[in-house]
N, CA, C and O atoms as a DFTB+ gen file, in Angstrom:
656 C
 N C O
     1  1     -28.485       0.345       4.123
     2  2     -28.481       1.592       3.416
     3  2     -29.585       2.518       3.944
     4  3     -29.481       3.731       4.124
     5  1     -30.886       1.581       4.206
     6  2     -32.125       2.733       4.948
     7  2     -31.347       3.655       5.912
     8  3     -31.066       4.853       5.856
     9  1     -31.042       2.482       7.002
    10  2     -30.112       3.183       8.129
    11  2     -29.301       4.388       8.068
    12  3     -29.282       5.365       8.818
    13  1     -28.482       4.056       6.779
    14  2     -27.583       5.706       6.557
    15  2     -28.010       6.848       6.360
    16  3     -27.586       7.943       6.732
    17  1     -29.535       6.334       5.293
    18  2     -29.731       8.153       5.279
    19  2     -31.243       8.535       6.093
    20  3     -32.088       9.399       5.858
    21  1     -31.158       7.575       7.041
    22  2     -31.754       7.969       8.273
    23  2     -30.858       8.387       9.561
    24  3     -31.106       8.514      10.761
    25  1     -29.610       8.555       8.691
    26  2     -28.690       8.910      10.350
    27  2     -28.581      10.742      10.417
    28  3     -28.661      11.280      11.521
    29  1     -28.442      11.380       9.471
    30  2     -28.725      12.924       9.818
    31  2     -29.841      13.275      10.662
    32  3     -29.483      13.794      11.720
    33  1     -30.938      13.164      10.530
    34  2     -32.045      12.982      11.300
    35  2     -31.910      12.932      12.764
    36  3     -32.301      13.812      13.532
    37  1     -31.146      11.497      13.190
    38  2     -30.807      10.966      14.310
    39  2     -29.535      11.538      15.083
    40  3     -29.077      11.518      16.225
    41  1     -29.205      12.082      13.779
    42  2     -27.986      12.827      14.855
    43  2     -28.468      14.245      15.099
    44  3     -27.867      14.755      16.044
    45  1     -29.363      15.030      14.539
    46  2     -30.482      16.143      14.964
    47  2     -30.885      15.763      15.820
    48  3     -30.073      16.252      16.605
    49  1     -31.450      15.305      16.335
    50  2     -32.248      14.414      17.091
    51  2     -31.242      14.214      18.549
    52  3     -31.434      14.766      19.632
    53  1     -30.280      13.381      18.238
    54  2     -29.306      13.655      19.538
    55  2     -28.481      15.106      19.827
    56  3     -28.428      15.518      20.986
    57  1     -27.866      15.834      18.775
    58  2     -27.590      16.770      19.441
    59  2     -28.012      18.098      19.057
    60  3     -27.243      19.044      19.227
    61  1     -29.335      18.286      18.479
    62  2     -30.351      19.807      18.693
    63  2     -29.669      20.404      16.949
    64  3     -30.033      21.492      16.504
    65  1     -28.972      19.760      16.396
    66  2     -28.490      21.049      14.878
    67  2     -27.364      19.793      14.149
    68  3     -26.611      18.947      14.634
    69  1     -27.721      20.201      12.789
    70  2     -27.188      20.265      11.782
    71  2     -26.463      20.765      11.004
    72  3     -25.900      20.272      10.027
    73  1     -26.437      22.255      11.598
    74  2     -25.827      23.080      11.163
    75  2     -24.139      22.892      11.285
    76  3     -23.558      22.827      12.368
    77  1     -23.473      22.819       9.969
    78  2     -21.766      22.551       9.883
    79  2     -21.263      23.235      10.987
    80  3     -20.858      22.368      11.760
    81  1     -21.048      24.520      11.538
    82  2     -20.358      25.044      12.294
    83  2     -20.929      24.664      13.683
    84  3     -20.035      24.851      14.509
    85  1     -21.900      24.270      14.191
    86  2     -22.193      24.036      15.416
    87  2     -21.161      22.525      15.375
    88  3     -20.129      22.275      15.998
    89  1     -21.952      21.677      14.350
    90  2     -20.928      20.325      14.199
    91  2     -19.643      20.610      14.253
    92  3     -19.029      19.943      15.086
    93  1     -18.781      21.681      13.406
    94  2     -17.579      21.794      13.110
    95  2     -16.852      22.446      14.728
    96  3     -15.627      22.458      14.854
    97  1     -17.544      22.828      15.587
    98  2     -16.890      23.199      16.627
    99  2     -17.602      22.294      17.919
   100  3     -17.291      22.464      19.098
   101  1     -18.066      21.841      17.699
   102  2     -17.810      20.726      19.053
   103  2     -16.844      19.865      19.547
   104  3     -15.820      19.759      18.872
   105  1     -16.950      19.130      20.723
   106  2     -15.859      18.383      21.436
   107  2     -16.192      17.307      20.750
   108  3     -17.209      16.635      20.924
   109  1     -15.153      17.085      19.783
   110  2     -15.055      15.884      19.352
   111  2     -15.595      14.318      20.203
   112  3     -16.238      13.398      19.698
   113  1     -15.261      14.392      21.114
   114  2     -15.773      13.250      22.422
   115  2     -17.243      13.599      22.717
   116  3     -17.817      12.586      23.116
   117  1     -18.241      14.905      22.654
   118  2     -19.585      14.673      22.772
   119  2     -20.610      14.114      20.920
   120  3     -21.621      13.512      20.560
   121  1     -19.338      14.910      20.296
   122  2     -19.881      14.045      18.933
   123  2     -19.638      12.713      18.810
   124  3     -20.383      12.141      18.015
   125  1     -18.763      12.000      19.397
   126  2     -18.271      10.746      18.934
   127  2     -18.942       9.849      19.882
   128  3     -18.744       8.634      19.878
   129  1     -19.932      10.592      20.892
   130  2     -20.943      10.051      21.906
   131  2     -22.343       9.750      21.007
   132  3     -23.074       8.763      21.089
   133  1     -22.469      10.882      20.156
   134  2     -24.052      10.735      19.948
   135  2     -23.717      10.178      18.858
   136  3     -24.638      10.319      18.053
   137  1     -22.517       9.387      18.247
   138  2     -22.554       8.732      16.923
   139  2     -22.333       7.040      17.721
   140  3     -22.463       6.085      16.954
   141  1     -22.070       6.789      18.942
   142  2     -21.883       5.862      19.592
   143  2     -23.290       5.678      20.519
   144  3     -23.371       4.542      20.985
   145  1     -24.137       6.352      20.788
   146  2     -25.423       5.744      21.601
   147  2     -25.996       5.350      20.596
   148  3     -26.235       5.789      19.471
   149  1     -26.299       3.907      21.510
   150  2     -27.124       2.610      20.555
   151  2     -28.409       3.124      20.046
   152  3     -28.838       3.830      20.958
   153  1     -29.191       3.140      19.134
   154  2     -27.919       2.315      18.110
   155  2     -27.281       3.399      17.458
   156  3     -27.708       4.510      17.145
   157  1     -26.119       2.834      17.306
   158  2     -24.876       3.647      16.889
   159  2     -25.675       4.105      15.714
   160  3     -26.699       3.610      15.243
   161  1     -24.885       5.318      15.279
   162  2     -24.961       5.770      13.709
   163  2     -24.556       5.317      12.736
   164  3     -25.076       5.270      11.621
   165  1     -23.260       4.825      13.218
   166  2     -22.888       3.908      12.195
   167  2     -21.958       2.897      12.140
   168  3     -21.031       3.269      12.859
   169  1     -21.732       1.929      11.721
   170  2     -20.923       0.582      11.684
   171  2     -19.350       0.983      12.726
   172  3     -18.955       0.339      13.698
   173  1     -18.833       1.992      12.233
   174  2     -17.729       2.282      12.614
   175  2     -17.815       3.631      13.543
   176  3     -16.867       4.413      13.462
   177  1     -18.978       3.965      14.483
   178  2     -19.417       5.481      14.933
   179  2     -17.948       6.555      15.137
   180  3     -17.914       7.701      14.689
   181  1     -16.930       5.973      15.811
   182  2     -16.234       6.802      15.741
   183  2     -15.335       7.808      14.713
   184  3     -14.995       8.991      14.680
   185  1     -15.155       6.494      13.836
   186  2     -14.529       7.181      12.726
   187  2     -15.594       8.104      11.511
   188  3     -15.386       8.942      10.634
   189  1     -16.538       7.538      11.949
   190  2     -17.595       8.774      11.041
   191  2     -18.044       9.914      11.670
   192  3     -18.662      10.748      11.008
   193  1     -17.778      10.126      13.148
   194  2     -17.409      11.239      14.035
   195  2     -16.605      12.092      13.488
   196  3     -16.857      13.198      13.011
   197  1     -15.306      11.351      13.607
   198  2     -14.117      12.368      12.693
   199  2     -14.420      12.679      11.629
   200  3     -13.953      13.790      11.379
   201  1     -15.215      12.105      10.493
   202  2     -14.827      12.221       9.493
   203  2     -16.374      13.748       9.118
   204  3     -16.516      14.558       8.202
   205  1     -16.982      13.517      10.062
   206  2     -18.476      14.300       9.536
   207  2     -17.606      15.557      10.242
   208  3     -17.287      16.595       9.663
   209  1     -17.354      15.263      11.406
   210  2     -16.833      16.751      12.013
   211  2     -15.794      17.781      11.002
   212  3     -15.787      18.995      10.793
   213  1     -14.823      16.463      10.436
   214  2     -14.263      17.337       9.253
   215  2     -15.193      17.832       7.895
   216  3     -15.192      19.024       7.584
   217  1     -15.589      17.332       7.503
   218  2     -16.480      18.290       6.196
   219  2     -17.301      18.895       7.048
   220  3     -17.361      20.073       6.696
   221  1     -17.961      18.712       7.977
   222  2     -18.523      20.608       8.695
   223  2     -17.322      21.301       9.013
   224  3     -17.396      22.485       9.341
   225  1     -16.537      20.883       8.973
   226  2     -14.991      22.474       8.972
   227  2     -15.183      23.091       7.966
   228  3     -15.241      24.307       7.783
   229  1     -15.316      22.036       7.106
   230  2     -14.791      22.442       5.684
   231  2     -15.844      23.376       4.801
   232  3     -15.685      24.110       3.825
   233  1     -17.030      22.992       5.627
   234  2     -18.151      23.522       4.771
   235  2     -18.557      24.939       5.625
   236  3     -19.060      25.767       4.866
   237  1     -18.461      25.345       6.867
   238  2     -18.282      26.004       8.187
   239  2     -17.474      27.319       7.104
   240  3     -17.977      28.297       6.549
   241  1     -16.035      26.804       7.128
   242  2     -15.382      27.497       6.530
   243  2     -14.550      27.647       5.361
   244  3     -13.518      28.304       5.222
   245  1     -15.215      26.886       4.503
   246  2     -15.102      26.954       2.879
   247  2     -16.421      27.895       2.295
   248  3     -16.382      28.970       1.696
   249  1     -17.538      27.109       2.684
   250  2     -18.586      27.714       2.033
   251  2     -19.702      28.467       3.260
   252  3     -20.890      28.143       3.266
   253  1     -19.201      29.383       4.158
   254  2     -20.166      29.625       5.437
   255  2     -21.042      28.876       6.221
   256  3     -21.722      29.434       7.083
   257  1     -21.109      27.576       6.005
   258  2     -22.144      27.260       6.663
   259  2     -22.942      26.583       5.639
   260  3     -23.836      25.778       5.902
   261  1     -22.629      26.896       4.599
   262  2     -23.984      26.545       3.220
   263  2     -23.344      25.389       2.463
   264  3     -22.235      25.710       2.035
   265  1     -23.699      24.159       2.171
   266  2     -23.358      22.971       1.882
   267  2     -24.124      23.290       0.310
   268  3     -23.462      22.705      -0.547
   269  1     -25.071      23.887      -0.186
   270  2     -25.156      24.075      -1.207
   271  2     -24.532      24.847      -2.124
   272  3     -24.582      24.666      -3.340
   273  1     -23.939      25.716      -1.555
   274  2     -22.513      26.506      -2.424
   275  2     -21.721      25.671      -2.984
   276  3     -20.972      25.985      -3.909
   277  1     -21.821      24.213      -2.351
   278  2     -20.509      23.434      -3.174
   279  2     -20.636      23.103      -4.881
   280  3     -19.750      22.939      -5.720
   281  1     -22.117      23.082      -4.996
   282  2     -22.786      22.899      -6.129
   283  2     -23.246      24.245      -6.688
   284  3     -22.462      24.658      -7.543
   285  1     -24.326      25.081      -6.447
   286  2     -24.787      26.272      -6.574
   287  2     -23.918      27.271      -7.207
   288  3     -24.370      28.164      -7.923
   289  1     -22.269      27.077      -6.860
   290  2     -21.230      28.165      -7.114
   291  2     -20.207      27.547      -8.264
   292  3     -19.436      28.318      -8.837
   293  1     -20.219      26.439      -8.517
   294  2     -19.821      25.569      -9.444
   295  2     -19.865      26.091     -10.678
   296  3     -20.945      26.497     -11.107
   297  1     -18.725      26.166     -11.441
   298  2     -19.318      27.028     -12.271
   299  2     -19.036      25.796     -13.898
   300  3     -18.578      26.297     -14.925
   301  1     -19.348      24.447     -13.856
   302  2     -19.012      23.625     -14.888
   303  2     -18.861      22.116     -14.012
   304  3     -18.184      22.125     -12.984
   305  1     -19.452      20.965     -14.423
   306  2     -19.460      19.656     -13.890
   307  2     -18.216      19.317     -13.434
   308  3     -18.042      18.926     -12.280
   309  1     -17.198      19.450     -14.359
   310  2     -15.717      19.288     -14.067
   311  2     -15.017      20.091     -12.432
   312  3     -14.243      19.541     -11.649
   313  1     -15.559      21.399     -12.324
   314  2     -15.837      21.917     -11.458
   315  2     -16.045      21.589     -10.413
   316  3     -15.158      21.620      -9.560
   317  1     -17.490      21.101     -10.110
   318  2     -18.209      20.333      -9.455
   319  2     -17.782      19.602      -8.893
   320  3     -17.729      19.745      -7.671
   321  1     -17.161      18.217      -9.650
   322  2     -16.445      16.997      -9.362
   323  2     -15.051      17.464      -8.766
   324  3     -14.372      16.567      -8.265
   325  1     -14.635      18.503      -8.758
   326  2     -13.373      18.518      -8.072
   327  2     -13.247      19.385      -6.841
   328  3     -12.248      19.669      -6.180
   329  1     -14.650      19.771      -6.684
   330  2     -15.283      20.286      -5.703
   331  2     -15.657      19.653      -4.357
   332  3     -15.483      19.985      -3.184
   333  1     -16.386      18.346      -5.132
   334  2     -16.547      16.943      -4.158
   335  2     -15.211      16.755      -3.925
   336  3     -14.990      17.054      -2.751
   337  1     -14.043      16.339      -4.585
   338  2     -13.446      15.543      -4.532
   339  2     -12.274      16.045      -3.257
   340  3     -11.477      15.327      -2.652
   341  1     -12.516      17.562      -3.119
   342  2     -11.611      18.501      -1.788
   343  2     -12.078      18.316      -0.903
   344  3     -11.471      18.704       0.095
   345  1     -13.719      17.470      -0.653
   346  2     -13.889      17.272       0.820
   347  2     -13.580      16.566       1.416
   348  3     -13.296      15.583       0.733
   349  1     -13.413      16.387       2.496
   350  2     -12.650      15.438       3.055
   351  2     -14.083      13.991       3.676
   352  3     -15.160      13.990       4.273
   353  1     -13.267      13.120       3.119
   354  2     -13.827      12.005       3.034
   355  2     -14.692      11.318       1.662
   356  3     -15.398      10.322       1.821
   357  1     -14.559      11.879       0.534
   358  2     -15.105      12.416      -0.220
   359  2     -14.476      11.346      -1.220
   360  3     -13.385      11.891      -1.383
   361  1     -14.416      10.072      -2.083
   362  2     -12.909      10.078      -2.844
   363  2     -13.843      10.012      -4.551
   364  3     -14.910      10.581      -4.784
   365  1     -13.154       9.273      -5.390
   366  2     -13.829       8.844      -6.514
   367  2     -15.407       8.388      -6.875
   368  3     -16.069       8.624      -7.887
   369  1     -15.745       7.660      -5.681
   370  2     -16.804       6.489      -5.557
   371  2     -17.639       7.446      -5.423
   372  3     -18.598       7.673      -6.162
   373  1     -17.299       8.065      -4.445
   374  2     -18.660       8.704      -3.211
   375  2     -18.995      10.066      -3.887
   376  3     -19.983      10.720      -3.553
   377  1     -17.960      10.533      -5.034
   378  2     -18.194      12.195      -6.298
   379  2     -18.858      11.816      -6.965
   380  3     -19.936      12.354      -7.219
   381  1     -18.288      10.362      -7.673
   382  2     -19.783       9.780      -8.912
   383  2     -20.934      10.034      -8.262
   384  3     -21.849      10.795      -8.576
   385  1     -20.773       9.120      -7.049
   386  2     -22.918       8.947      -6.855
   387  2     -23.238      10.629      -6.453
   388  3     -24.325      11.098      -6.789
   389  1     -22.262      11.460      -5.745
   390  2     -22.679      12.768      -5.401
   391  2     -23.702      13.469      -6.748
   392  3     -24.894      13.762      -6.838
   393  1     -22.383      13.547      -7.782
   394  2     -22.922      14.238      -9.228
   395  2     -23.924      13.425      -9.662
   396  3     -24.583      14.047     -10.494
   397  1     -24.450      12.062      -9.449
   398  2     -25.774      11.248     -10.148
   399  2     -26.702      11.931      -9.704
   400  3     -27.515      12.582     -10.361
   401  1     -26.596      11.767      -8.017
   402  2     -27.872      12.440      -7.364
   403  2     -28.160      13.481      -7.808
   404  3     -29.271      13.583      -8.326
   405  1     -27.155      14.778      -7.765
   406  2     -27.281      15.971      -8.182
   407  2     -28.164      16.219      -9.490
   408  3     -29.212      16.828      -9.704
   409  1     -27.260      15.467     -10.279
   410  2     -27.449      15.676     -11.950
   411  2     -29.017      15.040     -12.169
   412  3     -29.989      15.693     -12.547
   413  1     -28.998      13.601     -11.831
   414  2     -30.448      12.879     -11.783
   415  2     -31.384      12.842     -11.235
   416  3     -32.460      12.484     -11.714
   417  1     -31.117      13.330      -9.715
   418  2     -32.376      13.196      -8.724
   419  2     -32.933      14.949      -8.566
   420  3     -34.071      15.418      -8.540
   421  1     -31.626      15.581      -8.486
   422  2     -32.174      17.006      -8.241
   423  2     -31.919      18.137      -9.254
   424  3     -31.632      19.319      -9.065
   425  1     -32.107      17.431     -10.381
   426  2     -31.754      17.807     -12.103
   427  2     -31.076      19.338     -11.770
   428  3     -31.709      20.363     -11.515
   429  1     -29.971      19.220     -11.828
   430  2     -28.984      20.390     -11.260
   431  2     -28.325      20.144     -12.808
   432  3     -28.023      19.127     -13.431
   433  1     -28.265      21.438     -13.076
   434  2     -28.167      21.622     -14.847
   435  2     -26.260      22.385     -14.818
   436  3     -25.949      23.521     -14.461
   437  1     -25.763      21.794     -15.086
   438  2     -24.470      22.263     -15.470
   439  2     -23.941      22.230     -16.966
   440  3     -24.403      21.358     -17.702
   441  1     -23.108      23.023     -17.408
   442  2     -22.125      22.413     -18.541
   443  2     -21.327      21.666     -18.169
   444  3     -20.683      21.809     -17.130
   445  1     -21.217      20.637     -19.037
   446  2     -20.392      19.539     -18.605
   447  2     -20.703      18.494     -17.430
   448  3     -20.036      17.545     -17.019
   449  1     -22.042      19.036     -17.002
   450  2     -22.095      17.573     -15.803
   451  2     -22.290      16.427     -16.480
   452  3     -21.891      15.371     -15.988
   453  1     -22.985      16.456     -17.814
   454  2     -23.195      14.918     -18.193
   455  2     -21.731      13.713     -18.300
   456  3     -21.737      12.487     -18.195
   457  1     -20.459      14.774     -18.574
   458  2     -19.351      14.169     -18.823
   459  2     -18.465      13.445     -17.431
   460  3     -17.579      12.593     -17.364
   461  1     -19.178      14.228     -16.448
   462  2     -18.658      13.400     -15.163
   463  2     -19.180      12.609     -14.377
   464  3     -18.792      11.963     -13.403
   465  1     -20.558      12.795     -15.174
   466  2     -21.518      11.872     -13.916
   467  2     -21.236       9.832     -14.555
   468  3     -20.588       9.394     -15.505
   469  1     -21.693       9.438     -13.970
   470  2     -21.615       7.727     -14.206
   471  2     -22.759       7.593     -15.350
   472  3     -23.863       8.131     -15.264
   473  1     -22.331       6.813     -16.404
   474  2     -22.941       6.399     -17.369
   475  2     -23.650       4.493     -16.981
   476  3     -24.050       3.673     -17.807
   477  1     -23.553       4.343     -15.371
   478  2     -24.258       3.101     -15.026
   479  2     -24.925       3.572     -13.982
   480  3     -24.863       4.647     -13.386
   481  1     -25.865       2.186     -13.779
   482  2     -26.293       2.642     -12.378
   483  2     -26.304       2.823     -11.078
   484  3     -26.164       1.870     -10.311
   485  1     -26.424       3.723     -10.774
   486  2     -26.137       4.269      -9.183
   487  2     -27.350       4.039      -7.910
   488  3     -28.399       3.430      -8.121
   489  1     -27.068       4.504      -6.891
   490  2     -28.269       4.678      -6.135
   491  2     -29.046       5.476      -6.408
   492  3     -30.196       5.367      -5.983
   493  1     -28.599       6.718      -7.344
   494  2     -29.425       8.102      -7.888
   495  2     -30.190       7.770      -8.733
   496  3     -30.866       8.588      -9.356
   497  1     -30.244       6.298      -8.957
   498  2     -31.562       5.781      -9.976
   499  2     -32.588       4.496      -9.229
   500  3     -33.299       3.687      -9.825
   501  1     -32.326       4.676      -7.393
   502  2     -33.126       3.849      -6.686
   503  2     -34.136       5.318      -6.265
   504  3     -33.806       6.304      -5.606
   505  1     -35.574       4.962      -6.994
   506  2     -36.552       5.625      -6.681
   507  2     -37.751       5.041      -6.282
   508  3     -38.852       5.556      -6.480
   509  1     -37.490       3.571      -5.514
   510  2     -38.532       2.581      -5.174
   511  2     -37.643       1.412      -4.539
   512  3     -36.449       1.123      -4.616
   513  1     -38.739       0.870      -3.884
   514  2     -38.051      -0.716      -3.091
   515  2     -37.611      -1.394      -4.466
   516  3     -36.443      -1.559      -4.821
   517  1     -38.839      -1.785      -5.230
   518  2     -38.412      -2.496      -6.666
   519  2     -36.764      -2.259      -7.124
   520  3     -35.851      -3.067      -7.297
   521  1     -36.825      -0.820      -7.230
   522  2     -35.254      -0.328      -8.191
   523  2     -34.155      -0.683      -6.972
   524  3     -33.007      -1.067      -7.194
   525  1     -34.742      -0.477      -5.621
   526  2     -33.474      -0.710      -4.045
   527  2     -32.698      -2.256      -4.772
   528  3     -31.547      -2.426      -5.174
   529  1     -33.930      -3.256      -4.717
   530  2     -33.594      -4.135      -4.670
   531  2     -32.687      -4.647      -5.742
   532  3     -31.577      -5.173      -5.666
   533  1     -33.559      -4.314      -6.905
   534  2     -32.674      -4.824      -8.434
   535  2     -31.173      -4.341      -8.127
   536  3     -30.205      -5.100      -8.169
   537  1     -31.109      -2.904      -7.798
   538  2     -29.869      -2.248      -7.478
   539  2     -28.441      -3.460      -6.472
   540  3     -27.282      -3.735      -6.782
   541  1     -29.162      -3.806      -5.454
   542  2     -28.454      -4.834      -4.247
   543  2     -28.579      -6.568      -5.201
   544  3     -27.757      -7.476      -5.087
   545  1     -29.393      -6.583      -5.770
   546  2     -29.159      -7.979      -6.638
   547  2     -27.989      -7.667      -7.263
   548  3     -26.924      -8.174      -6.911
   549  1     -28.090      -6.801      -8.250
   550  2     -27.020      -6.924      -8.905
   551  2     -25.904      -6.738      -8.380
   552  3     -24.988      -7.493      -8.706
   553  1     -25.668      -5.676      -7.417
   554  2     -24.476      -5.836      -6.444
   555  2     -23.790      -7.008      -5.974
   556  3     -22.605      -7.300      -6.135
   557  1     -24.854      -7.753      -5.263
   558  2     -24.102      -8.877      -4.918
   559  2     -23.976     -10.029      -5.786
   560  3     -23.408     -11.025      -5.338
   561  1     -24.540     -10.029      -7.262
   562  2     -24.318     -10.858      -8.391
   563  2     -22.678     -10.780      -8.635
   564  3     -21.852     -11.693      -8.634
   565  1     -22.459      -8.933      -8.909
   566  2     -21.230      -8.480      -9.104
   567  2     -20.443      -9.046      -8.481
   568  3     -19.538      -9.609      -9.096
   569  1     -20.493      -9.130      -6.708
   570  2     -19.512      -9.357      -6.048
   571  2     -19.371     -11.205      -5.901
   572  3     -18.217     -11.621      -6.011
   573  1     -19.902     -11.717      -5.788
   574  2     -19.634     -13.260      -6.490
   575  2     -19.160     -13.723      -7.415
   576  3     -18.389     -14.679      -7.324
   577  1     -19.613     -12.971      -8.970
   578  2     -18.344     -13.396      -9.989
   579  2     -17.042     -12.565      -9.418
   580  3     -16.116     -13.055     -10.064
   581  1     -16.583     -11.743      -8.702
   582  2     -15.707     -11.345      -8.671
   583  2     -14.710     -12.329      -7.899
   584  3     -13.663     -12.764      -8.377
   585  1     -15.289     -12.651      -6.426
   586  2     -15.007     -13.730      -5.849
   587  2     -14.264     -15.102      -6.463
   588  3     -13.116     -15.540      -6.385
   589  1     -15.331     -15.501      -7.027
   590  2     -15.403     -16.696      -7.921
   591  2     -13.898     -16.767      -9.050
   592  3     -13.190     -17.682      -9.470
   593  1     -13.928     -15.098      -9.237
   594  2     -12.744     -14.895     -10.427
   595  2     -11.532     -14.570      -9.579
   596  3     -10.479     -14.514     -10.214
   597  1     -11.461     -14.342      -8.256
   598  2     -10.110     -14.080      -7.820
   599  2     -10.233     -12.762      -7.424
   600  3      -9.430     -12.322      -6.601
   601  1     -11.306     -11.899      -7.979
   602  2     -10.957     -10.218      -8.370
   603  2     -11.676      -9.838      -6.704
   604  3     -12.124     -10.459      -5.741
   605  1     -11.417      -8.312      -7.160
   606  2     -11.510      -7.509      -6.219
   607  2     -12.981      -6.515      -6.290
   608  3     -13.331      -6.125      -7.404
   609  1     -13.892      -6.092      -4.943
   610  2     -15.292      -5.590      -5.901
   611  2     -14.657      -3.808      -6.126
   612  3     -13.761      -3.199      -5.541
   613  1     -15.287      -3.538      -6.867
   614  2     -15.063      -2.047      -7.284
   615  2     -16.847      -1.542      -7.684
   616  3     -17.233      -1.771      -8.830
   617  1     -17.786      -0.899      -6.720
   618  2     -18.550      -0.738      -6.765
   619  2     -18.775       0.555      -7.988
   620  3     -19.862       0.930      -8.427
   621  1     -17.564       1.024      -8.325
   622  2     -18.049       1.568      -9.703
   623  2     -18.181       0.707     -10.241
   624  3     -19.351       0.520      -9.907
   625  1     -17.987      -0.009     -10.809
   626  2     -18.029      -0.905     -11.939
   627  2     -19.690      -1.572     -11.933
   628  3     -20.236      -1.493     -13.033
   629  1     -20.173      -1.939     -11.287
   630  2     -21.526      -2.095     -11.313
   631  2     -22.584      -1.317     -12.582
   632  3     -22.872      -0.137     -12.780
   633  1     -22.978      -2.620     -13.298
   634  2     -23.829      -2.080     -14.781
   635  2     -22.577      -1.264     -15.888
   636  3     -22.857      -0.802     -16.995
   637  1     -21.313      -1.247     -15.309
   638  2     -20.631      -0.827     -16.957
   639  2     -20.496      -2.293     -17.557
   640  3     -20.274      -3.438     -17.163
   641  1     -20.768      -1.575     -18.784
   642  2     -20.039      -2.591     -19.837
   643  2     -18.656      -3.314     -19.938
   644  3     -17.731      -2.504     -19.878
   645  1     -18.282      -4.544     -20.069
   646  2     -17.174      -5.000     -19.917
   647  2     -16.188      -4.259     -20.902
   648  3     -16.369      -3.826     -22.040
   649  1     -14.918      -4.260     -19.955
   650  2     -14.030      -3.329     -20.580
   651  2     -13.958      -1.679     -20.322
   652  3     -13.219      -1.116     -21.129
   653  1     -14.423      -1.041     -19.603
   654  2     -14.581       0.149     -19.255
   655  2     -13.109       0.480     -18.534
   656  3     -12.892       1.594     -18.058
């Protein structure tokens, strides 16, 4: 997990900007280079090539260039969440922890965000190695009874109450 959100950085770093539209108009094959020099960016570099190059389209030319308009222009949590949920690559999982962070880490005040954000815990409540870890214990506690039971993991489900 360090690794991931040390990879924006590293991909600055390999190709000079961050900026969505520089990303959103490159040769797919020099992006899918600097997500492939060792060490890769990520587990799967190519397909997170495609997939970053698409939300800088989207953000390029949905919101100019400004990745904070997605939130900033929102005009209600519900909003918000269906805001995440048009980007591409974006699905259920990855809107919860979006709106935690938002709502919890960068107290982004909406009507109605409390009703969409996750009522368990997320990574938007790892603010120390201590909380990293408790966070990955319980993860993989989760994913052993699941094992054990036949089931399948569903990383929402982590800290809800049984029956949710």
């Amino acid at each position: 997990m360090q690794k991931a959100f040390g990879g924006p950085l590293e991909l600055q770093k390999r190709i000079g900007s961050l900026d969505a539209a520089t990303i959103a108009g490159m040769d797919p094959a020099d992006l899918e280079e600097a997500f492939r020099t060792r060490p890769a960016l990520h587990r799967f570099p190519g397909n997170m090539a495609r997939r970053t190059q698409a939300l800088c389209t989207v953000v390029a030319e949905t919101y100019a260039g400004d990745a904070t308009r997605i939130w900033t222009e929102a005009v209600d949590g519900p909003d918000l969440q269906e805001r995440l949920l048009r980007l591409p690559g974006i699905g259920e999982m990855k809107a919860r922890a979006l709106l935690a962070i938002l709502g919890r880490r960068l107290a982004l005040e909406l009507d109605g965000l409390e009703g969409v954000m996750p009522d368990y815990p997320t990574l938007a409540d790892v603010d120390s190695a201590e909380a990293l870890k408790a966070y990955q214990e319980k993860k993989r506690a989760y994913k052993q009874k699941l094992k054990a039971e036949g089931g399948s993991f569903d990383p929402n489900d982590i800290g809800k109450p049984k029956g949710r």
